[in-house]
C-alpha positions in Angstrom: -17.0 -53.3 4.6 -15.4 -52.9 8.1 -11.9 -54.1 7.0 -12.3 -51.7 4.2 -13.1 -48.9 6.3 -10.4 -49.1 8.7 -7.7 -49.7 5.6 -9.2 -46.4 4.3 -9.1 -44.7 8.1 -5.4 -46.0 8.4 -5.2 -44.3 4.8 -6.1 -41.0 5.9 -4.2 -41.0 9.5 -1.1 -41.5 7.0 -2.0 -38.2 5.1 -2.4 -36.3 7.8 1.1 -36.7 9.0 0.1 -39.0 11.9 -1.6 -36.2 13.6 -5.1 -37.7 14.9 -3.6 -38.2 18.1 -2.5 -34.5 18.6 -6.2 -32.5 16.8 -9.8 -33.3 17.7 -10.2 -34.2 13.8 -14.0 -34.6 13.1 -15.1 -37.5 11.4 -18.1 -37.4 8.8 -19.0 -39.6 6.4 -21.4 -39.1 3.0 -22.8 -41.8 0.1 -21.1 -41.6 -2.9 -23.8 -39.1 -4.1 -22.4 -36.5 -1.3 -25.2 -37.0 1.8 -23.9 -36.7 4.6 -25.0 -40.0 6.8 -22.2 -40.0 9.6 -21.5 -37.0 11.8 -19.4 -37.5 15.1 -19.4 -35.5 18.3 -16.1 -33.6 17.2 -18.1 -32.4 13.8 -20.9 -31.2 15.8 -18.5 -30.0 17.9 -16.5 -28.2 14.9 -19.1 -26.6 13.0 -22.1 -26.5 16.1 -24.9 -29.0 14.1 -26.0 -32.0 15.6 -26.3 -35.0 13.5 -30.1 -34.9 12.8 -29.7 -31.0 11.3 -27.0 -32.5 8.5 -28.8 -35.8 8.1 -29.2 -36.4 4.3 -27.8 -32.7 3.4 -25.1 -33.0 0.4 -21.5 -31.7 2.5 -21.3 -29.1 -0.2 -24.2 -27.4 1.5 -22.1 -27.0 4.5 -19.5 -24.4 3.1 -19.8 -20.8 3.5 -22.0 -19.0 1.0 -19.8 -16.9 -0.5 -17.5 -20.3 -1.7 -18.1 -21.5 -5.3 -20.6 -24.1 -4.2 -19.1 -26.2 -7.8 -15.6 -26.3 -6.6 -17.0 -27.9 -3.2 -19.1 -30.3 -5.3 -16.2 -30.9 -7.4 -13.8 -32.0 -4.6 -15.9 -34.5 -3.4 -16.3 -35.8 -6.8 -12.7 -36.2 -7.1 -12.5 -38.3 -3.8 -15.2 -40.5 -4.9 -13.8 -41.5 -8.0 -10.1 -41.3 -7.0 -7.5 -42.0 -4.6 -8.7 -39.3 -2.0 -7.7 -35.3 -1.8 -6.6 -33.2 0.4 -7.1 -29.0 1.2 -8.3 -25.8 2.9 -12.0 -25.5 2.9 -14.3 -22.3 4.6 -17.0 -24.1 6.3 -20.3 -22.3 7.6 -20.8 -22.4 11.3 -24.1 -23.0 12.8 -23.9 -19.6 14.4 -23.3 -17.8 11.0 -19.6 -17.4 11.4 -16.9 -19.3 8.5 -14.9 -21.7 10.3 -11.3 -22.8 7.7 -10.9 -26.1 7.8 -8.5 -28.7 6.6 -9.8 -31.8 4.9 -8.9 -35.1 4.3 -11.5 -36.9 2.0 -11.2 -40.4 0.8 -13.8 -43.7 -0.8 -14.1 -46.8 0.5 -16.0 -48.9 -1.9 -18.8 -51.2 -1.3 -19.2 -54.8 -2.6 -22.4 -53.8 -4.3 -22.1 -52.4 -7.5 -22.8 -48.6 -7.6 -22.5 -48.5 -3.6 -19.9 -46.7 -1.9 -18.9 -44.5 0.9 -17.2 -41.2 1.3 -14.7 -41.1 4.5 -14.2 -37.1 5.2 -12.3 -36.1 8.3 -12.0 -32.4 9.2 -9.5 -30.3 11.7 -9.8 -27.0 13.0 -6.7 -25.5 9.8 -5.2 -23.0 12.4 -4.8 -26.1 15.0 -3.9 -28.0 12.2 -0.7 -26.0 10.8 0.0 -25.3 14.9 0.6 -28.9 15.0 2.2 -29.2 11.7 4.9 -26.6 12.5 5.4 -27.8 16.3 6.6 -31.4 14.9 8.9 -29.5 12.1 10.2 -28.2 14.9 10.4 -31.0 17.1 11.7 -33.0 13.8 14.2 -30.7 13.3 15.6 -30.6 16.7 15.6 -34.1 17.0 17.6 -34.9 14.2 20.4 -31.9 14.7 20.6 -31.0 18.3 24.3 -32.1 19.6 21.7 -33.1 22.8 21.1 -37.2 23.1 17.2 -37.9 23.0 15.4 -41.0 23.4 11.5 -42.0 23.2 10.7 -44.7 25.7 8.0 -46.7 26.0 6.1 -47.8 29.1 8.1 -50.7 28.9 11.4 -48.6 28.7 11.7 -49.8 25.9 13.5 -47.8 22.9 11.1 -45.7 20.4 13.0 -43.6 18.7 16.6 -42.1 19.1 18.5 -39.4 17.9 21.6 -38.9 15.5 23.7 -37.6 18.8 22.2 -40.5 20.8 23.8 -42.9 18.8 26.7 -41.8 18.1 27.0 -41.6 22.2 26.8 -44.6 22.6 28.1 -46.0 19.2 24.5 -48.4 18.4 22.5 -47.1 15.8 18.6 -46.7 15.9 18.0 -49.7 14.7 20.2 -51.4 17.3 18.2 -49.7 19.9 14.6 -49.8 18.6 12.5 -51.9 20.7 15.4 -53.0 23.5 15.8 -51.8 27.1 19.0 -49.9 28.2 20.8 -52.8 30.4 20.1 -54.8 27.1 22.4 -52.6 25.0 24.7 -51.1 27.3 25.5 -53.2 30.6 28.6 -51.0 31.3 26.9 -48.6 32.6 24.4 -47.7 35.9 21.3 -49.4 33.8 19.8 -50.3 36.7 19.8 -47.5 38.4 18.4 -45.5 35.3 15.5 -47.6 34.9 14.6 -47.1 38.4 14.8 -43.5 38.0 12.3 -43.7 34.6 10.3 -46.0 36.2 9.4 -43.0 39.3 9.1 -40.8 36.2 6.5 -42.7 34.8 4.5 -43.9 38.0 4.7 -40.4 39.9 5.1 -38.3 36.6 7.5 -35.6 37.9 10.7 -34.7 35.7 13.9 -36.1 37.3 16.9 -33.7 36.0 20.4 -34.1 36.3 20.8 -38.1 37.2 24.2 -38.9 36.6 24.7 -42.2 33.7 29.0 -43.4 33.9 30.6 -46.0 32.6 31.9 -47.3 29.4 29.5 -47.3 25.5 31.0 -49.0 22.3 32.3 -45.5 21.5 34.5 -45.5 23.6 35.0 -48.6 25.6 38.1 -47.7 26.8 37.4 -45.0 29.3 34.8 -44.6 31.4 32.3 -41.2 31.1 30.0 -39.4 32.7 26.3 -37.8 31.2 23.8 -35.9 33.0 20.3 -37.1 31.9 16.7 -35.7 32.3 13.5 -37.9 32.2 10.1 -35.6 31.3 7.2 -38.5 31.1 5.0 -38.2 28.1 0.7 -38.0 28.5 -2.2 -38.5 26.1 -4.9 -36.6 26.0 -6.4 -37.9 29.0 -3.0 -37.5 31.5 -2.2 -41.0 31.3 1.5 -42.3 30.5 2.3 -43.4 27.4 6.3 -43.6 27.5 9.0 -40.9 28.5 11.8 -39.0 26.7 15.1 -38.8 28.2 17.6 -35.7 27.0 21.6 -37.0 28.0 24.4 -34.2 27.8 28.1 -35.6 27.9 29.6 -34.0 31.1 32.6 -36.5 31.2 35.1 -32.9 30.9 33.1 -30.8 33.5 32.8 -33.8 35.5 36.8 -34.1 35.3 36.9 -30.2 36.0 34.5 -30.5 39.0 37.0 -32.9 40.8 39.7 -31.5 39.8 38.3 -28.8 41.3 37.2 -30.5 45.0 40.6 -31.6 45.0 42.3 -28.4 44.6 40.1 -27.3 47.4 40.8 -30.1 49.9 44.6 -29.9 49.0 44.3 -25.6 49.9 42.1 -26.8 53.1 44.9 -29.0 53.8 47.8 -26.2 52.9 45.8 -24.1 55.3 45.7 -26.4 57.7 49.1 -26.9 58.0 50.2 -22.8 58.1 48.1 -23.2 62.0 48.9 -26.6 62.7 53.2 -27.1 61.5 55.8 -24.9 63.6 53.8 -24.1 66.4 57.2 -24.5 68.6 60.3 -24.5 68.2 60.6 -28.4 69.2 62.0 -30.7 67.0 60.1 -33.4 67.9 56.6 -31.4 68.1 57.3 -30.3 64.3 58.3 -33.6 63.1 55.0 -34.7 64.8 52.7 -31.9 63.6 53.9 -32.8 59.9 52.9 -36.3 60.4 49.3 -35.4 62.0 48.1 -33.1 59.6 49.0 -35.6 56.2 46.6 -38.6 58.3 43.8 -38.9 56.8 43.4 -36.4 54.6 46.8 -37.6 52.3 47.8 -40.8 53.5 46.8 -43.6 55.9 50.6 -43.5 57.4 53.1 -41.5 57.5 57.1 -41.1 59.6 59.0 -38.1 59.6 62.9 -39.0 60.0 65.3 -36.2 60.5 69.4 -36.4 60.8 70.7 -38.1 63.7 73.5 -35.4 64.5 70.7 -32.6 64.2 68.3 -34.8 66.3 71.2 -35.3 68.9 73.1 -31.6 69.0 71.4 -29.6 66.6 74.2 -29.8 64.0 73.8 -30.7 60.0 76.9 -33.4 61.0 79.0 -34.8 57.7 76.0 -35.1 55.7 75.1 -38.4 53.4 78.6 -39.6 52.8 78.4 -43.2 53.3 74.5 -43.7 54.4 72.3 -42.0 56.3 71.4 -42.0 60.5 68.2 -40.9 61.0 66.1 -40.3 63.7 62.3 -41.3 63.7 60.9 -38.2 65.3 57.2 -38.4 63.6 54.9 -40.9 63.4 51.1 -41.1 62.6 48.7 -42.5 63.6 50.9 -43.4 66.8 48.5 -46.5 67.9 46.3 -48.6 66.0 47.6 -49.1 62.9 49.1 -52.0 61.6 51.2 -50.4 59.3 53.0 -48.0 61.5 53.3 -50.5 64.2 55.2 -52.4 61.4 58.1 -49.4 61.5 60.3 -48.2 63.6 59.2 -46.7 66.4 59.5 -43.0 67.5 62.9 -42.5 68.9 65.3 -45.0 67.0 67.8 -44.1 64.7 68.0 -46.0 61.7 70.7 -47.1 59.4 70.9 -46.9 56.2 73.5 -47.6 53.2 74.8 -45.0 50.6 72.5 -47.6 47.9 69.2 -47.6 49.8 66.2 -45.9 48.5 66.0 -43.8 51.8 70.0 -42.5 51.2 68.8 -42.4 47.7 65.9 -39.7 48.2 68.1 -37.5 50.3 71.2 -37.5 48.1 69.1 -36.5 45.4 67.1 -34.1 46.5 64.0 -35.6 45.0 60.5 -37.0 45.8 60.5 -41.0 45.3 57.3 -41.8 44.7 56.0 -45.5 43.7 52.2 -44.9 42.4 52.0 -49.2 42.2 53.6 -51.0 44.7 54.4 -54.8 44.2 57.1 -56.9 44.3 58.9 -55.5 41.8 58.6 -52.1 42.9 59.7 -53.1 46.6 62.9 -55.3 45.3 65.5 -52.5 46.1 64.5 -51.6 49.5 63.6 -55.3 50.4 67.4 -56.2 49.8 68.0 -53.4 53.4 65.0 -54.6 55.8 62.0 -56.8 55.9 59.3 -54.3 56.5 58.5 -53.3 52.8 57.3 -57.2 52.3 55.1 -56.4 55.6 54.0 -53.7 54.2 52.8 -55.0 51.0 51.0 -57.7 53.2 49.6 -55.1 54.6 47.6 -53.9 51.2 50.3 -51.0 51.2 49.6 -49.9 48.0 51.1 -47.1 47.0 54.8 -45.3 48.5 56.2 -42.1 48.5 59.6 -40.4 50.2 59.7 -36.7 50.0 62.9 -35.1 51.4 63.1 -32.3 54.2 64.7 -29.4 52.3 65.0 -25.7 54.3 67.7 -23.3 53.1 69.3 -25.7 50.4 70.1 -27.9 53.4 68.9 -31.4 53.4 67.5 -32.0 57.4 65.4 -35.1 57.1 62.9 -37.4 55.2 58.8 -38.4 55.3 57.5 -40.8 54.2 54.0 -41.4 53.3 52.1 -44.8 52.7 48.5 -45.3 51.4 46.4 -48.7 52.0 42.8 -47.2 51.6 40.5 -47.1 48.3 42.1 -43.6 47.6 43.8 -44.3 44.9 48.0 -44.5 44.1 49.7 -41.1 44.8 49.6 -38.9 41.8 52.0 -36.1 40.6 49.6 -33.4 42.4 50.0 -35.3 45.8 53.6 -35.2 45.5 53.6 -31.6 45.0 51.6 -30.7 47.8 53.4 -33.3 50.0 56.8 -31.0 48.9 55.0 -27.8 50.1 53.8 -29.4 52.9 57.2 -30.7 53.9 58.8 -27.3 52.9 57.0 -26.2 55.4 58.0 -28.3 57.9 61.8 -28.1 57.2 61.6 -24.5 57.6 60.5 -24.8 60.9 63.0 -27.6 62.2 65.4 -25.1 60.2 64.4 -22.7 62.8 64.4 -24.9 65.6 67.8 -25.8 65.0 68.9 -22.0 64.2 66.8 -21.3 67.8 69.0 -23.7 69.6 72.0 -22.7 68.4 71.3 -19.0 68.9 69.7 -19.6 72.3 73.0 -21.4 73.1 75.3 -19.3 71.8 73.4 -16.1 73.7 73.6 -18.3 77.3 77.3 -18.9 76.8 78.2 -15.6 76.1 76.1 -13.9 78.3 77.4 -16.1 81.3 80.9 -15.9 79.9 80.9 -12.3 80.9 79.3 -12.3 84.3 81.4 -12.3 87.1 83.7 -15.8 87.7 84.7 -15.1 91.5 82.7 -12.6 93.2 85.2 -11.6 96.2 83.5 -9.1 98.6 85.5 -7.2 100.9 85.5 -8.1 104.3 82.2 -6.9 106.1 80.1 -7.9 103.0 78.5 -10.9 102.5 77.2 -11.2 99.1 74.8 -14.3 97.0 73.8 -14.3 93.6 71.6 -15.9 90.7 71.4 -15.3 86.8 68.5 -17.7 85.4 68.2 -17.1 81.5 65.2 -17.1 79.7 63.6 -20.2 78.5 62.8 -18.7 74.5 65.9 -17.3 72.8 64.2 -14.3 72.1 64.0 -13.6 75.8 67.6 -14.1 76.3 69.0 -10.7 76.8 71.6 -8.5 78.6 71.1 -8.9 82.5 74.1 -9.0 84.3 75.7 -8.6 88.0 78.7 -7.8 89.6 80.9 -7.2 92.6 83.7 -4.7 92.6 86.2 -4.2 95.3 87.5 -0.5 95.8 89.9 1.4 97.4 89.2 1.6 101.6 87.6 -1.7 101.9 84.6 -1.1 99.8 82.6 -2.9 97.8 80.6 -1.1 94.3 77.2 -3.6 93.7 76.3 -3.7 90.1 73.0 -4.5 88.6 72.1 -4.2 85.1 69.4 -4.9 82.2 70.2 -4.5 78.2 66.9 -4.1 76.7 66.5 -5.9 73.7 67.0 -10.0 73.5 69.5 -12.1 72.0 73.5 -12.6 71.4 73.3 -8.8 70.4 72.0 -7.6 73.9 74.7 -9.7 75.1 77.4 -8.6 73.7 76.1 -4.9 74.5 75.9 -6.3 78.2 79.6 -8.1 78.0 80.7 -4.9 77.1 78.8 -2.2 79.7 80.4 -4.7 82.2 83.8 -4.2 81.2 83.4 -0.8 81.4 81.7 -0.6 84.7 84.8 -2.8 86.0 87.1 -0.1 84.7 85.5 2.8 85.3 84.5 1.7 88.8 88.1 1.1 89.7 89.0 4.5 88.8 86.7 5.5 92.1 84.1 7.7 90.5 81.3 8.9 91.6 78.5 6.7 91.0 76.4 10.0 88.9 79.5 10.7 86.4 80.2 6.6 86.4 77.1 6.7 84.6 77.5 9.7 83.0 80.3 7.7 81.1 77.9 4.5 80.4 75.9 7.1 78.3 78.6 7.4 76.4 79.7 4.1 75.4 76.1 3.7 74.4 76.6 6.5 72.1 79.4 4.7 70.4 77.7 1.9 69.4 76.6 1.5 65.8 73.0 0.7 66.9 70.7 2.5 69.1 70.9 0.4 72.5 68.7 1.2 76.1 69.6 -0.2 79.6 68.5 0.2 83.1 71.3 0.4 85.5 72.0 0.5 89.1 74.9 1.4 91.1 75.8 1.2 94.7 78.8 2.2 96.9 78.5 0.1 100.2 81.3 0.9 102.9 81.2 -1.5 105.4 83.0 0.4 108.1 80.4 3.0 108.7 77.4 1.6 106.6 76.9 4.2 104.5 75.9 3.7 101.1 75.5 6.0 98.0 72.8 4.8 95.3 72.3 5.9 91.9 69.7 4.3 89.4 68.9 4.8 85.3 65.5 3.7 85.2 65.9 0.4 87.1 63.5 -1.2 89.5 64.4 0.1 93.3 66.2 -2.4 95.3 64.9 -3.2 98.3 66.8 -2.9 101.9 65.9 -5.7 105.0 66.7 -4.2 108.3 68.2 -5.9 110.7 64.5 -6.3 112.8 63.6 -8.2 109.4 61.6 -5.3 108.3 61.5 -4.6 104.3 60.6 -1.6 102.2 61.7 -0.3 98.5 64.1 2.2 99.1 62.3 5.3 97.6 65.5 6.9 94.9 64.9 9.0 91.6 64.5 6.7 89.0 66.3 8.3 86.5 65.9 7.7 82.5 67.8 4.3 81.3 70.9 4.8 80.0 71.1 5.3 76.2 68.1 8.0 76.4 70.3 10.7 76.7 69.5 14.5 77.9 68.9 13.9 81.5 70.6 14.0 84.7 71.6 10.9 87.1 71.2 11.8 90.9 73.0 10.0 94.1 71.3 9.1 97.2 73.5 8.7 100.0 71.7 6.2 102.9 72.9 4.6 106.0 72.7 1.1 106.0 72.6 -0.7 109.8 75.0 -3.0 110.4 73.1 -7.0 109.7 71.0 -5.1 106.9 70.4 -6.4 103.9 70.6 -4.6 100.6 68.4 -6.8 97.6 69.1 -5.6 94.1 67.2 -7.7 90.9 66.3 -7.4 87.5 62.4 -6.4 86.1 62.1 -10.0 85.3 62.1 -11.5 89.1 59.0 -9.0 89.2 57.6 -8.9 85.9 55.1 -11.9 84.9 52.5 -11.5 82.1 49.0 -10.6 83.6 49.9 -9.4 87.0 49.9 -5.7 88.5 53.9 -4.9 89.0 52.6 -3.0 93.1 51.1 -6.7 93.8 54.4 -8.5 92.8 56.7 -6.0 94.4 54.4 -6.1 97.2 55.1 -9.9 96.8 59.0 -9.6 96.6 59.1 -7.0 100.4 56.9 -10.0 101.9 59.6 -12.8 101.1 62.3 -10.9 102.3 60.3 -9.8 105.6 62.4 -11.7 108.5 64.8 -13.3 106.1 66.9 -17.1 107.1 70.3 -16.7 108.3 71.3 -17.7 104.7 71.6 -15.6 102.0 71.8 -18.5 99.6 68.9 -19.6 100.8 67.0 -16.4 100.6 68.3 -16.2 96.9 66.4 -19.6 96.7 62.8 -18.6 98.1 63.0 -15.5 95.4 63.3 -17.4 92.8 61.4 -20.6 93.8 58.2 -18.1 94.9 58.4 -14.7 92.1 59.7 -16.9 89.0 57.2 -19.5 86.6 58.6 -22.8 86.0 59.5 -20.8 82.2 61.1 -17.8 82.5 59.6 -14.9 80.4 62.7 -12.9 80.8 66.2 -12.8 82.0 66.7 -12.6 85.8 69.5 -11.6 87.9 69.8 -11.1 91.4 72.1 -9.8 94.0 71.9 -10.0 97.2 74.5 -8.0 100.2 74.5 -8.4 103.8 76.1 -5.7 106.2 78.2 -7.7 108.7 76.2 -7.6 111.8 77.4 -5.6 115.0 80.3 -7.7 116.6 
C-alpha cells in the first residue's frame, strides 16, 4: 500500500510539470466511492475547512453550487477507474467565495478486492499557470540565450547546462552532468571559481563579474577571458540548494580594454617626455633625458649613442661610410644594473664596422628590433663584441635599435633592452620608441644648430670689435666684452676707441637690441660707420643724426642705444651725447662717483626725435666708466639698487684700470651671463 502510494505521488509530481516544489499543492485523499478521508494543512489552508468538517463528505460536495455537481461526480469516476485526469475545477470556499482550482486526481489500488484509494492534489490555478509560464520562460531562455548558464549543486557539481554553455567550452551536457569544473576544464582558474561559488553558497550574496581565462576544448589554442556571475539558489525555507552561474565571453573587450591601458600608459609616457626631453640645449643632458624617461616604463635598459664628430665639435662629420664612431652619451639606469654595467660606459666612443647591426640601423634608417632573442638572433652582432652573449646571460630577452633621425639627418642611435616579465617588444613599442626618439633628435638637432649659431654670433661679433685700441696720449683706456652664455642672448654690444684730429680720443659704446648673428652683423656694421663718420670730426648730435639713417636703410626694423663721447685731454673737456643708453658714470680724482645726469635721448632706429650734447669738464686723474645695460641688468633686481651697486665699486678706484674692469665684472655679473656686456673704461692723465 505505501510503495503504491508513493509510485502514484511520483505519478502525479510528473503531471504537474515538476512543480510541487514551487505551489503549496494540497493534498486530499477519498475511497474509491468519493469520501474524502485525507485532508492536509494546505487543503484546509486552500479552501478554509478543517479536516473534521470534510470527514466522510463525497469531494463533489465541495464545488461551487452553481457547477454541474454530475460533471464533478463524473471526474472522479474517471480517475478511479482509469489512469488519473487532470483540469480546472471552481471549488466552494468555506467563507462562501469560489476558489479555481487545478487538479490532479489519480487511484492507487488496494490488495483487497473492491478496495482502493483516490490520490487528489489541488493548487491555487492562478499560482499554478504563474508558475507554469515563469518556467516557459525560464525554459525558453535557457535553451536560446547566447548567455552560458549552469545549475550547480551544493556539491558544485553540474545540474544542468545550456546550449551556449557548451558550445563555450566545447563538452556537451552530458559531459558535464554530475562533474565539478576542475574535472572538465583544468586549463582554466577552476580553483579559484570554486572558491568564489563556494562564498556564494555559504554567505548567499551574488558575486558578479569574476573573471574565468584560460583555454576550453573549443578553442584550445588561445587562451580567453569570460565574466561570470554566481546568484545562489533557496527553497522555500532560505536554505541552499545549489547556484546558477551566467558566463559572458569578454575575451574581445578584454583585448580592447588593454589595448586600451596601453594606449594610455604609452600617451602618459609621450607626455612625459614633451616635459622631461630637451629641457637644454646640452648634448649630453638630452641624450640622458631620452634614456630616463624609456626606464621603466619601456624597457629595463637603455644607451643613447650619438656621432662622434657631433659629440666632439658639433659637426654631422663624413657620415657612415666605412662604420660608425659613436659616442655613448645616455645611459639608464646609470648604477645597479647588471645589464648596463655590461656596456660601455658613458663617455667612450665605440667602433663599429660598415656590416655590424649598429652601422646597419643607421645606414638604413630603420628600427631593428629582435622580439626573441637567442643565439641565433644574436649571431651577427656576436661576430663584433662579446657583450650580446652577456647579455643573453643576463635573461636579455628581447632587443631593439631605433635610429636618431632630426631633419632627414641621421645624429645617433638607442638602444633599448628588456629582461623583465613584460613581454618581447611589439610593433606598437617600436613606434612609440620612434616618436620618442624623434623627439629627442630634434632636440640634439637643436643643440647642435645652438652651438653653431652661438659660435658663429661670438666670432663675428668679436671679429668686428676693436683689434688695437690705441688712445692718444693723456688717455688711458681698459676694456671687456663677455658674451652671453645662451645664443639667444648673444647680441650686438660693442666698444671702441677712436683717435681724432688735436690729440683727441671719441669713446664709443653701443647695444643692438635684438640677439643673435643678425644683431651682430647690424652691430659690425654701426661700428664701421661710427669709425668713419667719427673721423670726419662731427659733432657728436649729427654723428648720430647719420646712425639714424643707416638704420633706416636696413631691410628690417633694427633699435640701438648708443653713446658718444669727445674727451680732449689737453683741457679735459668732454662733450657727451646718448640715444637711450644707460649714463656712464665719472670717478673724480678724490675717488668720488656719481651718474653723470645727460638727456637720455630715444635709441637710435626710433626716429622723430632730437639728440642733445652735453659739454662737461673732466679733472685731470678722473675717470669716465661707460657699459652696456647688461653689467646692470640681472633678472629680479631693482635697476637704482644695481646702479647704486655699480657708483659703490668704483668709489676710490685701484691704481689699475685693468683691475677695476675686473671687480665690475667679478661683483655686477652672475657666473651666466643673461646678456651681452661691454665695458669701457678712460682715465684722464693725472696732473703732472
Amino acid at each position: 500500500m505505501a510503495h503504491r502510494t508513493a509510485e502514484a505521488t511520483s505519478g502525479a509530481a510528473r503531471d504537474a510539470g515538476g512543480w510541487l516544489g514551487a505551489l503549496p499543492v494540497a493534498a486530499v485523499a477519498t475511497s474509491r466511492s468519493g469520501a474524502i478521508v485525507r485532508w492536509d494543512g494546505t487543503a484546509e489552508k486552500l479552501l478554509g475547512y478543517a479536516f473534521h468538517e470534510v470527514s466522510g463528505r463525497h469531494i463533489a460536495d465541495l464545488l461551487h453550487p452553481g457547477v454541474d455537481r454530475g460533471l464533478g461526480r463524473s471526474l472522479w469516476e474517471r480517475a478511479v477507474s482509469g489512469p488519473g485526469v487532470t483540469g480546472s475545477v471552481t471549488a466552494w470556499h468555506r467563507d462562501g467565495r469560489p476558489v479555481e482550482l487545478e487538479v490532479w486526481a489519480t487511484s492507487v489500488p488496494q490488495d483487497s478486492p473492491g478496495a482502493g484509494t483516490v490520490l487528489v492534489f489541488a493548487a491555487d490555478a492562478h499560482a499554478a499557470r504563474a508558475v507554469r509560464g515563469s518556467s516557459a520562460v525560464w525554459d525558453g531562455m535557457f535553451a536560446r540565450s547566447p548567455v552560458g548558464i549552469a545549475v550547480f549543486d551544493n556539491a558544485l557539481r553540474f545540474l544542468r547546462v545550456n546550449p551556449a554553455l557548451q558550445a563555450m567550452n566545447g563538452l556537451s551536457e552530458a559531459e558535464h552532468i554530475g562533474r565539478r569544473l576542475a574535472q572538465i576544464l583544468p586549463d582554466v582558474n577552476a580553483s579559484a571559481m570554486e572558491d568564489a561559488m563556494r562564498q556564494v553558497l555559504d554567505h548567499g550574496e551574488p558575486i558578479l563579474d569574476f573573471r574565468r581565462t584560460g583555454r576550453t576544448p573549443a578553442d584550445p589554442a588561445h587562451d580567453r577571458v569570460w565574466s561570470c556571475s554566481y546568484v545562489r539558489l533557496e527553497d522555500a525555507d532560505g536554505l541552499p540548494i545549489g547556484l546558477t552561474a551566467t558566463l559572458i565571453d569578454i575575451t574581445a573587450q578584454q583585448r580592447a580594454e588593454v589595448e586600451a591601458a596601453a594606449g594610455r600608459r604609452r600617451l602618459a609616457l609621450v607626455n612625459e617626455a614633451t616635459f622631461k626631453i630637451g629641457t637644454s640645449l646640452d648634448l649630453e643632458r638630452t641624450a640622458q633625458e631620452l634614456a630616463d624617461v624609456c626606464v621603466p616604463a619601456l624597457a629595463d635598459a637603455v644607451t643613447v649613442d650619438v656621432l662622434d664628430s657631433l659629440a666632439a665639435n658639433g659637426d654631422i662629420g663624413s657620415g657612415l661610410v666605412g662604420g660608425a664612431s659613436l659616442r655613448r652619451l645616455g645611459k639608464a639606469p646609470v648604477t645597479g644594473s647588471a645589464i648596463t654595467e655590461t656596456l660601455a660606459p658613458l663617455g667612450r666612443t665605440l667602433a663599429f664596422p660598415g656590416n655590424a647591426p649598429y652601422t646597419q640601423a643607421l645606414a638604413e634608417r630603420r628600427v631593428y628590433r629582435i622580439a626573441h632573442l637567442d643565439e641565433q638572433a644574436i649571431a651577427p652582432a656576436a661576430r663584433h663584441s662579446s657583450a650580446p652573449a652577456k647579455l643573453l646571460a643576463l635573461g636579455v630577452h628581447s632587443f631593439m635599435m631605433v635610429p636618431l633621425l632630426a631633419r632627414g639627418t641621421v645624429l645617433g642611435l638607442a638602444t633599448f633592452y628588456r629582461s623583465r616579465p613584460l613581454g618581447p617588444f611589439t610593433e606598437d613599442d617600436a613606434a612609440l620608441v620612434v616618436e620618442l626618439a624623434s623627439r629627442a633628435a630634434v632636440c640634439v638637432d637643436n643643440a647642435r644648430l645652438y652651438h653653431r649659431e652661438h659660435d658663429t654670433a661670438v666670432i663675428l661679433q668679436r671679429s668686428m670689435l676693436p683689434q688695437h685700441v690705441t688712445p692718444p696720449p693723456g688717455i688711458e683706456v681698459a676694456h671687456r666684452y663677455l658674451p652671453a652664455s645662451d645664443v639667444n642672448e648673444v647680441g650686438g654690444d660693442w666698444y671702441d676707441v677712436i683717435r681724432l684730429p688735436g690729440g683727441r680720443a671719441a669713446l664709443v659704446i653701443g647695444d643692438v637690441m635684438g640677439h643673435g648673428t643678425l644683431a651682430a652683423a647690424v652691430m659690425g656694421r654701426l661700428s664701421a660707420s661710427v669709425r668713419a663718420l667719427a673721423r670726419l670730426d662731427l659733432a657728436p648730435e649729427e654723428l648720430l643724426d647719420q646712425l639714424e639713417a643707416t638704420l633706416e636703410d636696413l631691410a628690417e626694423p633694427m633699435l640701438a642705444t648708443f653713446c658718444y663721447a669727445v674727451l680732449d685731454p689737453a683741457d679735459g673737456h668732454c662733450r657727451i651725447t646718448r640715444a637711450g643708453h644707460p649714463p656712464p658714470v665719472l670717478v673724480g680724482p678724490d675717488g668720488t662717483a656719481r651718474l653723470l645726469d645727460l638727456p637720455a635721448g630715444l635709441p637710435l632706429g626710433v626716429g622723430g626725435g632730437s639728440f642733445t650734447t652735453v659739454d662737461i669738464t673732466l679733472e685731470p686723474g678722473s675717470i669716465l666708466v661707460l657699459y652696456t645695460d647688461g653689467l646692470v641688468e640681472a633678472r629680479g633686481d631693482d635697476i637704482d639698487d644695481r646702479l647704486d651697486a655699480l657708483t659703490g665699486l668704483l668709489t676710490r678706484p685701484g691704481p689699475s684700470l685693468d683691475g677695476l674692469c675686473d671687480t665690475l665684472v667679478t661683483h655686477l655679473v652672475p657666473a651666466s651671463a643673461d646678456d651681452d656686456i661691454a665695458l669701457l673704461v678712460a682715465r684722464l692723465a693725472p696732473a703732472p
